[in-house]
C-alpha positions in Angstrom: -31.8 157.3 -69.6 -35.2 155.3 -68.4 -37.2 156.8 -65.5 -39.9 154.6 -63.8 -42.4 156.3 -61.6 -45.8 154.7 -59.7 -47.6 155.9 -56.3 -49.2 153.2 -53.8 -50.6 155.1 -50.9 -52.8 156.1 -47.7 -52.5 157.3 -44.5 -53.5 154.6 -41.9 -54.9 155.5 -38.7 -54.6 152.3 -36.8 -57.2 153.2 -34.4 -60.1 154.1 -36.8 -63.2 151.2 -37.5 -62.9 152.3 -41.0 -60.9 149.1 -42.8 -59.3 149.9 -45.8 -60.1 147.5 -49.0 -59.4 147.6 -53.0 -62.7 149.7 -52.7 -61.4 152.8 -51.1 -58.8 152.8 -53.8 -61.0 152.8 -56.5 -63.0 155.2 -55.1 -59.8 157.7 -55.0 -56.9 156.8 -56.8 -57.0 153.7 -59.4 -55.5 154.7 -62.5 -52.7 152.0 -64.5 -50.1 153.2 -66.7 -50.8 155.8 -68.9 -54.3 156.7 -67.5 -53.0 159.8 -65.3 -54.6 162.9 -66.1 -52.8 166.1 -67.8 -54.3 168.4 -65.9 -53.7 167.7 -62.2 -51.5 166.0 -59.9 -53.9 163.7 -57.3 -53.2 162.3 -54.2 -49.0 161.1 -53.7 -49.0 160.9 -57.7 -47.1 164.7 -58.2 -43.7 162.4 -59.1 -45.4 161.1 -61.9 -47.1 163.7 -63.0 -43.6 166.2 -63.1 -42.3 163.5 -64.7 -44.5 163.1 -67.6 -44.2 167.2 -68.1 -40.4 167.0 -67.9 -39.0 163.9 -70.2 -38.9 164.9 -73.4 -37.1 168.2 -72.4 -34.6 166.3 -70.1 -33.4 163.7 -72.2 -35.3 160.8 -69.8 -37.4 158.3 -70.9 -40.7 157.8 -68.5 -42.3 155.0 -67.8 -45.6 154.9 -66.3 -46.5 152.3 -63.4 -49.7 152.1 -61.6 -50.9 154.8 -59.3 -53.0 153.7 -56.5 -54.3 155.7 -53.7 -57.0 156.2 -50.7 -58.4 158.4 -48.7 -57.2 157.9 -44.6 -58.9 155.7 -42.8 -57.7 152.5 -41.0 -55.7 149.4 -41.9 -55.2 147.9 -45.7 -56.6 144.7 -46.4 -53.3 142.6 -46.8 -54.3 140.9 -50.1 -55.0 143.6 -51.2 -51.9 145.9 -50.4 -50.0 143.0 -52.2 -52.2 143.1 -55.1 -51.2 146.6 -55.4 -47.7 145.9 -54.9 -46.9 143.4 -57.1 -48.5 144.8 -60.0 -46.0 148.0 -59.3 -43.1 145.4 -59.2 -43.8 143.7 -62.2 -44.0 147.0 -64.0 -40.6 147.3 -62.8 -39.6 143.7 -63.7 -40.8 144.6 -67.4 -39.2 148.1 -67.3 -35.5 147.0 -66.4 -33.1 148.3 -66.9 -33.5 151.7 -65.5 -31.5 154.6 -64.4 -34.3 155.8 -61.8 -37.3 155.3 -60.1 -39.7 157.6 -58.3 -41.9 156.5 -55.6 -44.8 158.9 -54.8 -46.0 157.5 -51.3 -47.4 158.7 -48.3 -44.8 157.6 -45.2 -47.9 156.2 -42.7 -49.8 153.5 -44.6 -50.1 150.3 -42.5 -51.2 147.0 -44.2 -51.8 143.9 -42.2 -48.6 142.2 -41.8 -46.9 145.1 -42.6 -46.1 148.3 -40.1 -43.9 149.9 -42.7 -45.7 149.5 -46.4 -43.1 152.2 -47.7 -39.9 150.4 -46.4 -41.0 147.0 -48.0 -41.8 148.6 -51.4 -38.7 150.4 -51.7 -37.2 147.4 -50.4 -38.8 145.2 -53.1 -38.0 147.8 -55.5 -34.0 148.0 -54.4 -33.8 144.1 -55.1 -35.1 144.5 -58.5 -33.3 147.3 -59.9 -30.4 146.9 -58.0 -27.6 149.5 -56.0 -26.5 151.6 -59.2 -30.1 152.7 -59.7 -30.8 155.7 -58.1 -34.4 155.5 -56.2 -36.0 159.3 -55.1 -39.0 159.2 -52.7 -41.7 162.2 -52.2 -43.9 161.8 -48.9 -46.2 163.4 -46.8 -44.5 164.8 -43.6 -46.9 163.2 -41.3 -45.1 159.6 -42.0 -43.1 157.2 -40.2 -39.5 158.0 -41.8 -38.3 154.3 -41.0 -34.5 153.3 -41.2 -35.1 150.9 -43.7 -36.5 153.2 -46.3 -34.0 156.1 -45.5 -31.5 153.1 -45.9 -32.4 151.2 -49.2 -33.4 155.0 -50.8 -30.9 157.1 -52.1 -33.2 161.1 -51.8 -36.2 161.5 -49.7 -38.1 164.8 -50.0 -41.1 165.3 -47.2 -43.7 168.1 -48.2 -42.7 171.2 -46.6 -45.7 173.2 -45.4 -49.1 171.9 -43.6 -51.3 172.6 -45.2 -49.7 170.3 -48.3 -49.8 173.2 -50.6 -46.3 172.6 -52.5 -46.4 169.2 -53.5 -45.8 169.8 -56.9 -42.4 172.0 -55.8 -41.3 169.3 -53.6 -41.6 166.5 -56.3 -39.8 169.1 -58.9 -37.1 169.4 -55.7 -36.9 165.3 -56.1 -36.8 164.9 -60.2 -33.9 167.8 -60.4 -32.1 165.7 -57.5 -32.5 162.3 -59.0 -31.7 163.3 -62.3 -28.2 165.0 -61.2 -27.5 161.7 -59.3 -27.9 159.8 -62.2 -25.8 162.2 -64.1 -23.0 162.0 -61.3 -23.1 165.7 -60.9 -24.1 165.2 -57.0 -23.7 162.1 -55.1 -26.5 162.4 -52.4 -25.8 161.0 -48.6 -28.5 161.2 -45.7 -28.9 161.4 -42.0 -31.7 161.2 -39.8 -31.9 162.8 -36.6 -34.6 161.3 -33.7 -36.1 164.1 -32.1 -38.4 161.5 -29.8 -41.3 163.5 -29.6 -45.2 163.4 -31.3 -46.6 166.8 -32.1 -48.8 169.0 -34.6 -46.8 171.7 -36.4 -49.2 173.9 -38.6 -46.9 176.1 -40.9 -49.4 178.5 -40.8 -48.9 179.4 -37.4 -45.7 182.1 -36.7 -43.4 180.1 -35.3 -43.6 176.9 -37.4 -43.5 178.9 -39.8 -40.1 180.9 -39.3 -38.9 177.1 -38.6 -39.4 176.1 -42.1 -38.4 178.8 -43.9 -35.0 179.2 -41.8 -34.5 175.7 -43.2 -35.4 175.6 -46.6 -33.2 178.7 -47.0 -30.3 175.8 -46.1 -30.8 174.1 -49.2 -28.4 174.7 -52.4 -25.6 176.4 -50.3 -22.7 174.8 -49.4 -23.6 171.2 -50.7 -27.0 171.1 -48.4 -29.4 169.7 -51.1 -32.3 168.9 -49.0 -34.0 169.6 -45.4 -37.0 167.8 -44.3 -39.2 167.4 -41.2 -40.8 164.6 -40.2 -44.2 165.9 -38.1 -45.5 162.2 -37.8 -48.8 160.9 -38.0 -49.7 160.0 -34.6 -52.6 158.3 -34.7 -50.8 154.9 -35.4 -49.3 152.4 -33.0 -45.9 151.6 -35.1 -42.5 151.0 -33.6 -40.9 154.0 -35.2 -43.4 156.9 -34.5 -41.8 160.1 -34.0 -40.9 163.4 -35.3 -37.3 163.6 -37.3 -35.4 165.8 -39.3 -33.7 164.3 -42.5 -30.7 166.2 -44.2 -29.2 165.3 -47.8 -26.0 166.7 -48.4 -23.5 166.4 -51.4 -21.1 163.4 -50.6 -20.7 164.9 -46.7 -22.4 162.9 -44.3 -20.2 164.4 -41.1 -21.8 167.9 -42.7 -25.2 166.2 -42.8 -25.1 164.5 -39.1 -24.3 167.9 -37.9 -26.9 169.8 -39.8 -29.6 167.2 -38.6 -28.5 167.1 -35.0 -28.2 171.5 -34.8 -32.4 171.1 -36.5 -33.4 168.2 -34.4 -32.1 170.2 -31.1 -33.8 173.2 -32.6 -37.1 171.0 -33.2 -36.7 170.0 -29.8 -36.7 173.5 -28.6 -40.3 173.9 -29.6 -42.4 171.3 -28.2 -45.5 172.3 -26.6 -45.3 176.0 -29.1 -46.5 174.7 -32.0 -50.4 173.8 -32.3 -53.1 176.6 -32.3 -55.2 176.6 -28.4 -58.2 174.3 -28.9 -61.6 175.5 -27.3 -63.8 173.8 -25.7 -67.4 173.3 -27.5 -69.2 175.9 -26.2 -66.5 178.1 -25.5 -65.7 177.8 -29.1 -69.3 178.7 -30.2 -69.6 181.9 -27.7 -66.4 183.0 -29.1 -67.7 182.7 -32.9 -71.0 184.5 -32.0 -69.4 187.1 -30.1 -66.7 187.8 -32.8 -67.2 191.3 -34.8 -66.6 190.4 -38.3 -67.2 187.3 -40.8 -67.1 184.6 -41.6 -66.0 183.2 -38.6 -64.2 179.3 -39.3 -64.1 176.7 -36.8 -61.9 173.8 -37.2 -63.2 170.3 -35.8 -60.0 168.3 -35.9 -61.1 165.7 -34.1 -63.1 164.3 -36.6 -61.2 164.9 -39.7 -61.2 162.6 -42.4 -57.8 163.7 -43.3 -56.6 161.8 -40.6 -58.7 158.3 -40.8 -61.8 159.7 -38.5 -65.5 159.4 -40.2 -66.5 163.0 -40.3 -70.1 162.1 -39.4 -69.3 163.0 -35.4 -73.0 165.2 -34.4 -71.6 167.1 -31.6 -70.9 170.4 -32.4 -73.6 170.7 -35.2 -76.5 169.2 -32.8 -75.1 172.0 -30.2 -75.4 174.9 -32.7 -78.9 173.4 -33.9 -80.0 173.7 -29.8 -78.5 177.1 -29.5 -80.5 178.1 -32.6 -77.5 179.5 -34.2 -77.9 181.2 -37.5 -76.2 182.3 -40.5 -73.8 178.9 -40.0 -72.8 176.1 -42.2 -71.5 173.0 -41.8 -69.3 170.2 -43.3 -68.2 168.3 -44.1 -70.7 165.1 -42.8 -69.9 161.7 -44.4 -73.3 160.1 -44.4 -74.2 158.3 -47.5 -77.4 156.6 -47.1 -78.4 160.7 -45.8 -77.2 161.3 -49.4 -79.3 159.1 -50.8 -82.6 160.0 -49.0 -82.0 163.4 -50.3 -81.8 163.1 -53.5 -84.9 160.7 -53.2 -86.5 163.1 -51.6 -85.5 166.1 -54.1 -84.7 169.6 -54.2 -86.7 171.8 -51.8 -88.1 169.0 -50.1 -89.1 169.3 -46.4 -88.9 165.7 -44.4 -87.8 164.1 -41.4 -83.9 162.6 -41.7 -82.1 161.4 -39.3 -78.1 162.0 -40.4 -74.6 161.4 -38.9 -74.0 159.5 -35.5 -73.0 156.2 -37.9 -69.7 154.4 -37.6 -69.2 154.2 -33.8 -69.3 155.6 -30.5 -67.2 158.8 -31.2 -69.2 159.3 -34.1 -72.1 161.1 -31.3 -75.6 160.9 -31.6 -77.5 161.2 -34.5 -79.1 164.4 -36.0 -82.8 164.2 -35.9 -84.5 167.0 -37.5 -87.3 168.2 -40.2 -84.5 169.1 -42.7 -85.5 171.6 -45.7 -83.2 169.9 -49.1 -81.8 172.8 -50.3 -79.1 171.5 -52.6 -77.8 168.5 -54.6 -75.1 167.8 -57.3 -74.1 164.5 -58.4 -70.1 163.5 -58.8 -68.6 166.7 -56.7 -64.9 167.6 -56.1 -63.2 170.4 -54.2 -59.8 171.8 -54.7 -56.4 171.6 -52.9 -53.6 173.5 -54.5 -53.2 172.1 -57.8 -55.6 168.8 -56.8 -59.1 167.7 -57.1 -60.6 165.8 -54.7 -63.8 163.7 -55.2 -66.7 164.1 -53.1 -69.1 162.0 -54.7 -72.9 162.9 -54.5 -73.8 165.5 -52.1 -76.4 167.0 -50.6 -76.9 170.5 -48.4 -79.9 170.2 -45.9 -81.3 173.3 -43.4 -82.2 172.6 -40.0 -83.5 175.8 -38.9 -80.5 178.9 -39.4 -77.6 176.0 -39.7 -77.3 174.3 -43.8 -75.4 171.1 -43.3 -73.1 169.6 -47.0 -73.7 165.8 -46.6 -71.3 163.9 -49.0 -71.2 160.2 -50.3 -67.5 160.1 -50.6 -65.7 160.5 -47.2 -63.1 163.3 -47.0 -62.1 166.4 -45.0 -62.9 169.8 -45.5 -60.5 171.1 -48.3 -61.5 173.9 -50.7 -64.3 176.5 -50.7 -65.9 174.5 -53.7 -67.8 172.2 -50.6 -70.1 174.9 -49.9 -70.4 176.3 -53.5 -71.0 173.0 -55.4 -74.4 173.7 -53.4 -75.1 177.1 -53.6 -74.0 177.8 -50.2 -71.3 181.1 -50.5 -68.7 180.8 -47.5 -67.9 184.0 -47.4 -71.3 185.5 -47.0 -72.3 183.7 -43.7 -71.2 184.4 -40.3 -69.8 181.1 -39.4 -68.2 178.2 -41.1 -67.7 174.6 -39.4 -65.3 172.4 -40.8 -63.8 168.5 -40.3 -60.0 169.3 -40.8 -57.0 170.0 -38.8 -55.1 172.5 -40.9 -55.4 171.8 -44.5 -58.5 173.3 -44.7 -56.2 177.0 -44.0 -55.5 176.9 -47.6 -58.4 177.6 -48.6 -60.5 178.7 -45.8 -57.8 180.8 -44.1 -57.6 183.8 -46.7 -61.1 184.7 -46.3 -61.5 183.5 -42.6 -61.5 186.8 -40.4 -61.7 184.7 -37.5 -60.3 181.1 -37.1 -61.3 179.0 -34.3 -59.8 175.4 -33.4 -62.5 173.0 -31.6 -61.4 170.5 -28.8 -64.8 168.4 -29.4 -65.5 164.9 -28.9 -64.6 163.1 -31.9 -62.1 159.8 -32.3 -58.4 162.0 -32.8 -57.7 162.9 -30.0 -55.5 166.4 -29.2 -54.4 164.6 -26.1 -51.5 162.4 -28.0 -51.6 161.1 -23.9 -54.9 159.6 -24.2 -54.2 157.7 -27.4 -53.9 153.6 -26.5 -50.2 152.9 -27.8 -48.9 149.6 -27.2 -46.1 149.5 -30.0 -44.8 152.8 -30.5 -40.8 153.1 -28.5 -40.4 155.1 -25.3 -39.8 156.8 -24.4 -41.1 159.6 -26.4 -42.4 162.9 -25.6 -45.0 164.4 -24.6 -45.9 160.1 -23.2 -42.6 160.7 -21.1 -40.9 164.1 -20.1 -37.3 162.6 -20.1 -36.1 161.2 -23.8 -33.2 160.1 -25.6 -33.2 162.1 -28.7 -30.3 161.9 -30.9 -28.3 160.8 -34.4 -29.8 157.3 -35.4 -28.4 157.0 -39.0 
């Protein structure tokens, strides 16, 4: 039995002055066959990686394609995308004849001239290997889960919790899957169920939470062999934005219609529940202050790299410096020339720098300040679940009772280790700023005693109302309060 596995993938914020080259890749994900770390899964590559731990024992030979991944940020240079696409295919040319392939992919990368990246590689991939080969896909639930790649695939498996802390389970979920397909001990159908709608569903909040566990306790009774939910990202303009539930059943596809249609109603049920209350700025900061008990996290989500935004946006941070707020720390701030100046400037140095406020309008105002260096490491990384994630050079600075973590290589706010590469210990100050949405609650929520979500000024908007779509169907909720949910494969 021969197993081919590769990753190519990013999310793509359309919207975001951030363009995607060969460069972001590198600066993240590069690696070509064989040069995948042991250790740890990184970003889309956990099919690969279970793969490589599981051959030997389950008869399968593995082999290796090219693994290629960046952080968000906006659209991928279209030479560049095929670059990267074409070297996977080749790798598949060479590796024919093969038994199965697994695609460890994201669900919302965008290239220019192509809305759905995913759906042409599996496509691509389909007219090389042909219909007997059985091809399993892992993604990210905030993707676009197109008809053409739930078509031309034969299992899809969507991470099942936000923050994307089971990966590594879900990719197990898809190897176990694949491989009985290939055997012919299951013979996997799908159906896809349109729920019409564009939301944020945090699994760390109550009721999202029940929501996913009812529905992973589905799967492996009475032939249900997978559930997914499709959250979206919805900060892309794409045809086929929207939030949908995906069912594979053994060999029953009137049990799977009806099993996605009873979820998607259920999905339905919940719009408007299932994000945390955003405060506004100083609302959010009189709350912190006034809390009993520490630390106290705030979550920027407006400006989180996680979803294509710069993370160097000055507005909260410049309001805590004015308010003389101490005890905080901040980050973190993508500014690498700030970086640089710092290191220049060396450890314990007192000088003027002006940081942040870079890529655009929604990036603020620049932070001008007599800054105190009190920390710098070269090559950094922070955890998430079983990953490491680069952060390049950084740099913590003090600007009166507020230490800011400036970083070289642009990324959200992850694991504890941002602070601590620095000498800055989280959980001994009274308030913590941080660029994410939710995937900072792995790590941040267990010793947060108080977590508060920031409606500030940066590009991602809460508002999904606000956001300039000109491509995405309608009518689709919350845009229009009457849709057309419903069955669409």
């Amino acid at each position: 039995m021969r197993m081919f596995a590769a990753t190519i993938a990013t999310e793509t914020n359309t919207f975001s002055p951030l363009p995607t080259s060969l460069e972001a890749y590198k600066e993240s994900v590069f690696l070509r066959p064989g040069e995948h770390p042991d250790d740890t899964p990184l970003m889309c590559t956990a099919p690969l990686w279970v793969a490589r731990r599981r051959a030997a024992a389950e008869g399968f030979a593995l082999v290796e394609g090219s693994c290629f991944a960046a952080s968000p940020a906006g659209t991928t240079n279209r030479a560049d995308y095929e670059a990267m696409r074409d070297e996977i295919l080749g790798q598949v040319q060479a590796a024919l004849p093969l038994d199965g392939v697994l695609l460890g992919l994201h669900g919302a990368m965008v290239a220019h001239g192509y809305d759905d990246v995913e759906g042409d590689v599996i496509a691509r991939v389909r007219a090389l290997v042909g219909p007997d080969c059985v091809i399993g896909v892992e993604l990210d639930p905030h993707c676009h889960l197109t008809l053409q790649r739930v078509r031309l695939s034969d299992i899809i498996i969507l991470y099942k919790e936000f923050p994307h802390t089971d990966v590594v389970e879900r990719a197990e979920d898809l190897l176990t899957l694949v491989l009985r397909a290939i055997r012919r001990e299951i013979r996997p159908v799908m159906s896809l169920y349109d729920c019409r709608q564009i939301g944020s569903y945090p699994t760390t909040l109550p009721l999202m939470r029940a929501f996913v566990d009812k529905t992973a306790a589905l799967e492996g009774k009475d032939g249900v062999l997978s559930v997914s939910i499709c959250h979206c990202f919805p900060y892309a303009d794409v045809a086929e934005l929207s939030g949908r539930i995906l069912v594979v059943t053994d060999g029953d596809k009137a049990q799977a219609d009806r099993l996605a249609t009873e979820i998607g109603q259920e999905f339905i049920g919940m719009r408007g529940r299932t994000a945390p209350d955003y405060l506004p700025v100083e609302a959010a900061i009189d709350a912190a202050l006034a809390f009993n008990g520490n630390p106290v996290v705030m979550a920027d989500p407006a400006d989180n790299a996680g979803g294509g935004a710069p993370s160097d946006n000055t507005t909260i941070l410049r309001r805590l410096i004015e308010r003389a707020v101490s005890d905080a720390a901040v980050g973190p701030i993508w500014d690498p020339i700030a970086v640089r100046l710092c290191f220049d400037a060396g450890l314990g140095a007192r000088f003027p720098l002006r940081f942040g406020g870079k890529t655009g309008p929604a990036s603020g105002t620049p932070a001008d300040a007599e800054v105190t260096v009190t920390g710098l490491r070269r090559d950094c990384w922070q955890s998430f679940g079983p990953t490491q994630v680069p952060l390049g050079d950084c740099a913590a600075v003090q600007v009166g009772g507020v230490q800011v973590v400036l970083i070289s290589n642009r990324t959200q706010a992850l694991g504890l280790e941002l602070f601590r590469n620095l000498g800055i210990e989280p959980t001994e100050l009274k308030l913590l700023l941080v660029k994410s949405t939710n995937h900072f609650m792995a790590a941040f929520g267990p010793v947060a005693q108080n977590v508060i979500y920031v409606d500030a000024d940066g590009p991602l908007s809460r508002d999904y109302r606000r956001i300039p779509y000109t491509r995405v169907q309608r009518p689709i909720w919350p845009l229009d309060a009457e849709t057309r949910p419903g069955l669409i494969l």
